[in-house]
C-alpha positions as CSV (number, residue, x, y, z in Angstrom):
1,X,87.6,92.7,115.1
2,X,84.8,94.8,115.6
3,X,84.1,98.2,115.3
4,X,81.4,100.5,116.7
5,X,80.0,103.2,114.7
6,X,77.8,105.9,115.8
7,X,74.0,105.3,115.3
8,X,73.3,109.5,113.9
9,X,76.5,110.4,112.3
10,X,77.5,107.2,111.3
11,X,81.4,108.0,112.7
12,X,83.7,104.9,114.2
13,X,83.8,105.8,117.5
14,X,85.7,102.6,119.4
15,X,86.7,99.3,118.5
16,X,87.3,95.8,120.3
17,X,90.4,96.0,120.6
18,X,90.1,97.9,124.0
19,X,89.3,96.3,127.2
20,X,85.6,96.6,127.5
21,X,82.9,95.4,129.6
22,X,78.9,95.0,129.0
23,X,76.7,96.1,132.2
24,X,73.0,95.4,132.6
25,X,73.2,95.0,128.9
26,X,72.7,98.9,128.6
27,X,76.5,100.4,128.5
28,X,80.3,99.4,127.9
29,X,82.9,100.7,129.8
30,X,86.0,100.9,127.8
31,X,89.3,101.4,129.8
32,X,91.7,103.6,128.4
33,X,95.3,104.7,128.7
34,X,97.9,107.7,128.1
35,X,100.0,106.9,125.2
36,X,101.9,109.1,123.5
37,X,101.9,108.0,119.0
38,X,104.8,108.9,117.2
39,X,104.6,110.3,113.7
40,X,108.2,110.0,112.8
41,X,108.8,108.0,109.3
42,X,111.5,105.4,109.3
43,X,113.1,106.6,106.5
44,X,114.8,102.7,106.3
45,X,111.5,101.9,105.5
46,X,111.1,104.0,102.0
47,X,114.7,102.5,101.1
48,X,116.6,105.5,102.1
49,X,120.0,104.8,103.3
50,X,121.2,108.1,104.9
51,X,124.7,108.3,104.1
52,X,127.3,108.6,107.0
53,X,129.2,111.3,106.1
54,X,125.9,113.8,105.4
55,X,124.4,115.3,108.7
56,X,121.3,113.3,108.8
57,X,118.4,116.2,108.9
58,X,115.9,113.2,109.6
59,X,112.4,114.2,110.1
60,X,110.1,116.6,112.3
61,X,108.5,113.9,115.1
62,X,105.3,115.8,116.1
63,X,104.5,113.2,118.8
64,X,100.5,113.4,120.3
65,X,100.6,112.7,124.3
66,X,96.9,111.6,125.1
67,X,94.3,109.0,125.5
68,X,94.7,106.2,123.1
69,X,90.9,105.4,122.8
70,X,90.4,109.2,122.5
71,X,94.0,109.2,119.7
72,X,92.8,106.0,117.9
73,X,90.0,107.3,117.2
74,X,90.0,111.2,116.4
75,X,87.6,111.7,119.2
76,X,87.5,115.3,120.0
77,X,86.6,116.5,123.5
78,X,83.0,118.4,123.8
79,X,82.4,121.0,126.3
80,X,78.7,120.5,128.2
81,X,77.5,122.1,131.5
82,X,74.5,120.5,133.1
83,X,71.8,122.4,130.9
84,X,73.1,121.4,127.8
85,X,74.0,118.3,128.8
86,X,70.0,118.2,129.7
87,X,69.3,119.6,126.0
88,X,71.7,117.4,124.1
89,X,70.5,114.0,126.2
90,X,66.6,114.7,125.1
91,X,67.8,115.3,121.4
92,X,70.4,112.2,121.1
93,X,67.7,109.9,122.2
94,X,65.0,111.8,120.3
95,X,66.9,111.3,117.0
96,X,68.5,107.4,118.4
97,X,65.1,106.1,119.1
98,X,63.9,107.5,115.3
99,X,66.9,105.4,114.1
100,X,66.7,102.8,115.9
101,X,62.6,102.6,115.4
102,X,63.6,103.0,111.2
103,X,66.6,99.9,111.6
104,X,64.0,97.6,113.1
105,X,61.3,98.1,110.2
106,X,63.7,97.2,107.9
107,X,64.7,94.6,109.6
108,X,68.1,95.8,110.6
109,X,68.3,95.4,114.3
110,X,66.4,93.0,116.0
111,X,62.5,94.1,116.7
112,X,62.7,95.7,120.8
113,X,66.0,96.9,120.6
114,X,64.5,100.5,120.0
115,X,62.1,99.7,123.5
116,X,65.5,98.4,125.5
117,X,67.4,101.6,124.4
118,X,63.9,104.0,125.3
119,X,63.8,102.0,128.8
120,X,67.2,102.3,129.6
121,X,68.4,105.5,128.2
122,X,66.8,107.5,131.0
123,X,69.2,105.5,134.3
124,X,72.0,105.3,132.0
125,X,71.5,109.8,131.6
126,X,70.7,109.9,135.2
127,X,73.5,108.2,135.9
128,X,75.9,110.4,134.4
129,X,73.9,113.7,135.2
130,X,74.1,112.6,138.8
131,X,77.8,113.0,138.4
132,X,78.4,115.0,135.5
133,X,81.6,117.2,136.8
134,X,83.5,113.8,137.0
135,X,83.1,113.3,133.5
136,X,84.9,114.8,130.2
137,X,83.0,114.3,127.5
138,X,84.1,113.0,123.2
139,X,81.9,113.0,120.5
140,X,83.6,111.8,116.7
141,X,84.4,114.8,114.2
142,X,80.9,115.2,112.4
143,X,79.3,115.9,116.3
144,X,79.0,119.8,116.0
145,X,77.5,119.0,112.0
146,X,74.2,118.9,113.9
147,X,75.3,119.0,118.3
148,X,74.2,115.3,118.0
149,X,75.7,111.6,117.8
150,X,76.6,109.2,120.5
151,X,78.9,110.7,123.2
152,X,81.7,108.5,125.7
153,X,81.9,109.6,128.5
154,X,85.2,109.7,130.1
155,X,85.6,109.2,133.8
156,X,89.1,109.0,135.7
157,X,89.3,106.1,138.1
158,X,92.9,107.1,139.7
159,X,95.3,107.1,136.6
160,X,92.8,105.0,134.5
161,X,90.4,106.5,132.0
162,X,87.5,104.3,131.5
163,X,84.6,105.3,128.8
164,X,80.7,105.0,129.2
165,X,78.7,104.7,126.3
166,X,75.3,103.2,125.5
167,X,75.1,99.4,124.0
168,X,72.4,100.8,121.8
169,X,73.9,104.3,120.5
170,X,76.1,102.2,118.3
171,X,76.4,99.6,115.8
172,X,78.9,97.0,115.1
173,X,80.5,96.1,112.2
174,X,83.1,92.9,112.0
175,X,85.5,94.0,110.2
């Protein structure tokens, strides 16, 4: 299995285990689904055997309704009108080319990956700015620490939520 970690904040943002798909070798699109993830314990499971003459009081199920790529991973959703959608795409591939630019001198990513994300970062932003009111947008938990790190993007195709996220706003790590 792989996961993929944010290139600034160094958060896990998706895994494989989601049906994904790699276009023009710039973005994945993740589909998604409603889920709803019960935290109930099976008390059968810690050894308790609940009597059957007691009331069984059991325990409080505080089930979460959602999107399981957004669940799964504690994304949180970001708010962004066009202007600071504007301000936070120049500062995310400000600080992801710097990264990118540092991973390739030490030999961490393979030398032009930081010249395929600079070329394709501004159609893959334009793409989404062309659009943006069809989009809901999730950054990991450390994304307000500086209003930075690699956003999904979250577009409803009917009753399917698929995610848009640049190949090289991430890293992978097999796991």
């Amino acid at each position: 299995m792989k996961i993929f970690k944010c290139l600034i904040t160094g958060d896990e943002v998706l895994a494989d285990t989601f049906k994904m798909e790699l276009k023009d070798n710039c973005y994945y699109i993740v589909e998604g689904k409603m889920t709803t993830v019960s935290n109930k314990i099976d008390e059968a499971l810690l050894g308790s055997n609940p009597s059957a003459e007691e009331q069984d009081e059991g325990t409080d199920d505080s089930a979460v309704s959602g999107i399981d790529v957004v669940i799964n991973h504690k994304l949180m959703e970001i708010q962004l009108d066009k202007k600071s959608f504007k301000t936070y795409s120049q500062k995310f591939c400000k600080s992801a080319l710097a990264k990118l630019q540092e991973k390739e001198a030490d030999g961490v990513v393979p030398k032009g990956q930081a010249d395929a994300f600079k070329s394709n970062a501004p159609a893959f932003f334009k793409m989404i700015m062309g659009n943006l009111e069809d989009y809901q947008f999730y950054g990991s938990e450390h994304f307000y620490d500086d209003d930075n790190g690699t956003l999904l993007y979250c577009k409803w195709e009917g009753e399917t939520p698929k995610f848009y996220f640049m190949k090289d706003s991430v890293e992978e790590e097999k796991v």
